[in-house]
N, C-alpha and C positions, 0 to 999 in steps of 0.2 A: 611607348609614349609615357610622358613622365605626368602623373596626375599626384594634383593639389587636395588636399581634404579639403570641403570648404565647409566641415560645421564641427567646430571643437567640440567634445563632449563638457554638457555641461557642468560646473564647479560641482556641483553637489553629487554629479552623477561621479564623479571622478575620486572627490573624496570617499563615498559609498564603495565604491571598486578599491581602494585602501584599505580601509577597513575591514573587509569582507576577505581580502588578501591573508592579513592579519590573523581573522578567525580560524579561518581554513587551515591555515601552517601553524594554529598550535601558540601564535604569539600572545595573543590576548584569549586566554584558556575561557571555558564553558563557566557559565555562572558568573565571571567576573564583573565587575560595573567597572565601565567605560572614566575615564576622567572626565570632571566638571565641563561643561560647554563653553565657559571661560578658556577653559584649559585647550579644549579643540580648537577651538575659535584660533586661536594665537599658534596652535601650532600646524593649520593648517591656511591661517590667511585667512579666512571668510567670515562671511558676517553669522548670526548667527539665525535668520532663517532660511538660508544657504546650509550651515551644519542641520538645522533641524528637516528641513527638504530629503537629506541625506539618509536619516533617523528615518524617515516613512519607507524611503527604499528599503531598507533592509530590515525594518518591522516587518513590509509586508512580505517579504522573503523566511519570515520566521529565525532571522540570525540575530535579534534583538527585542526585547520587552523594555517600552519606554514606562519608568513609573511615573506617577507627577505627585505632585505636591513639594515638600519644603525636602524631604529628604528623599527626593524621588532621583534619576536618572534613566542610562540605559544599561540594562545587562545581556551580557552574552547567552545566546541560547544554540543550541544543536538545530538544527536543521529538522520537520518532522517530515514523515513519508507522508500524513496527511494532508499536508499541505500541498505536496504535489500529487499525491490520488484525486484531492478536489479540483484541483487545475485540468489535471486530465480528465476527470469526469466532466465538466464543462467543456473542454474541445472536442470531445464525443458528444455530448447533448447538442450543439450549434451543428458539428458534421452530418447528424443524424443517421449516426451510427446505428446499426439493428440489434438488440440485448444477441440475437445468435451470434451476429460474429464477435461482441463481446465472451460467451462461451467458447466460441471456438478458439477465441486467441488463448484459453485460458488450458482447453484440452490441449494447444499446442506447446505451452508452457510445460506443464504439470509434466506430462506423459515421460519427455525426457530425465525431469527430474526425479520419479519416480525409478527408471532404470539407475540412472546414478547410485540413488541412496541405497537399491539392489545392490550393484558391484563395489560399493564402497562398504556395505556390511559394515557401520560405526555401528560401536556398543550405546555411546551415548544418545546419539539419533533414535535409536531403534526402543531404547529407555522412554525417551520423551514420546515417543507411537504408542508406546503402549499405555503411557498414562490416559490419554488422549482416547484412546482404545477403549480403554477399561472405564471411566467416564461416560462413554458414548452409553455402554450398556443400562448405566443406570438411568437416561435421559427420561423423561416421558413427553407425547405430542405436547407443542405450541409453542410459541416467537422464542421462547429462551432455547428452546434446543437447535429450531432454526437456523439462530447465531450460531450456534456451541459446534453443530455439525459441520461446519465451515472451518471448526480450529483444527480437521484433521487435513485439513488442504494448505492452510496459511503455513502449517508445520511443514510439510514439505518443502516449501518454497524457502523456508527460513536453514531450514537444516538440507537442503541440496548444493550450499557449498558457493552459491556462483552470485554475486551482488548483484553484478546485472539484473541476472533473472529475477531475484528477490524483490527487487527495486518496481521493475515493469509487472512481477505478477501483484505485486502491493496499490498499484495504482487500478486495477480492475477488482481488488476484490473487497471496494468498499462500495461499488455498483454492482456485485455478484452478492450480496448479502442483501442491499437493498430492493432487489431482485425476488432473493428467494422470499424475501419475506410477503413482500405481494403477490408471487405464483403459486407457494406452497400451500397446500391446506394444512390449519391447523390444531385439529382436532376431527375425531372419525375415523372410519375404518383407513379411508384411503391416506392420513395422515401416521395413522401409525405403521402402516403398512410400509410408508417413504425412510420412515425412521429406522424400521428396526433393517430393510434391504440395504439400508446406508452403511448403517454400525456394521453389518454381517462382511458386507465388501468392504469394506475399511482394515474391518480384522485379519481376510483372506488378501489381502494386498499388503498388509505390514507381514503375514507368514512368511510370503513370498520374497520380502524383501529380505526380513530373516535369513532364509535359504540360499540366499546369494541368485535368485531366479530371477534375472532379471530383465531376460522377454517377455515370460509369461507374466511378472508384473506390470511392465509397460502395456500389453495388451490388453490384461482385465482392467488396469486403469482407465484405459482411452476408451473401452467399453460399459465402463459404469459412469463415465461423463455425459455419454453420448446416449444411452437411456436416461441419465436423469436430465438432459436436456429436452430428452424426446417428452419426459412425463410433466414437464414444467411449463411445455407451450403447446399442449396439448390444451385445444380451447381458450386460451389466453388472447384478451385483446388486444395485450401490453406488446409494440412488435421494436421499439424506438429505444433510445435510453433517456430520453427527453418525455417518454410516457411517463417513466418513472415520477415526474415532478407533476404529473398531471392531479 
């Protein structure tokens, strides 16, 4: 059966889809400013708040920064991964996704990328662990180390090789730090106690990677997830990701 479109996409949504064509393949490079809306206007047909219609699409996409004023325009910008962690943090907040199975998707992430950077044994990977490493040691309890403990996990995910994975573990772990920050204690026995069990397994899991061991890495990873999730909702009333904003 032969079927009709019956709703053109609209001018501005079409021009947008050009543009964004453009960015993507490298034509119109990062940074650059866009030619005058004079200039758009005539060489795309439309009027001009039709081109500017077009401008909000792909601000809000973060492929553009309109400036205003006399010498203002629009410039080219990268794409950020924040932009889409906060997207996906909000269709998880409406889902009413539960903060565990956000941890869990993240043990399910991790764990393999953890063997990987095992059997890949980079020199420079395993450089960047240890900075990270060596850092962690000098931390002491409260919010800033909170954050900080967290850069031995984003590092993984960055240095495991696979975009994908980088991309979707990048959209959970700006709700896995907003997280920790309200579950953890941050000062006290029981906060330093979180701290220095962290550093200590972070150490003995980059040895491991070192060693090219990369069961027994996978495994003490999936098991230091999965206690520090046990120690984080232990008593917590926070069960939603949408508590979060409570």
């Amino acid at each position: 059966m032969e079927v009709t479109n019956l709703r053109e996409p609209k001018m501005a949504d079409r021009v947008a889809t050009v543009l964004r064509r453009m960015f993507i393949r490298g034509e119109i490079s990062e940074g650059s400013m866009l030619p005058p809306e004079s200039e758009l206007m005539e060489r795309f047909g439309v009027s001009r708040p039709t081109l500017r219609e077009a401008f909000r699409v792909l601000e809000s996409e973060s492929l553009i920064e309109v400036q205003r004023g006399v010498r203002g325009g629009a410039r080219v910008t990268r794409p950020r991964r924040e932009t889409l962690a906060r997207y996906a943090g909000l269709i998880l907040e409406y889902e009413g996704v539960t903060l565990k199975d956000v941890y869990d998707a993240r043990a399910n992430l991790e764990t393999p990328m953890v063997v990987a950077l095992a059997n890949g044994a980079d020199p420079d990977a395993i450089a960047e662990l240890e900075r990270i490493v060596e850092h962690e040691s000098r931390l002491q309890p409260g919010i800033e180390s909170i954050d900080k403990m967290t850069d031995f996990h984003a590092a993984i995910a960055r240095l495991s090789g696979n975009k994908t994975q980088q991309i979707v573990s990048a959209m959970l772990h700006h709700i896995i730090e907003k997280a920790n920050r309200s579950l953890q204690p941050t000062e006290g026995a029981a906060a330093e106690q979180a701290l220095r069990r962290s550093a200590t397994t972070h150490r003995m899991v980059l040895e491991l990677i070192k060693s090219g061991d990369a069961d027994k890495a996978g495994e003490l990873w999936q098991r230091h997830l999965m206690k520090a999730e046990e120690f984080l909702f232990a008593g917590s009333k926070l069960s939603t990701v949408v508590d979060l904003l409570e």
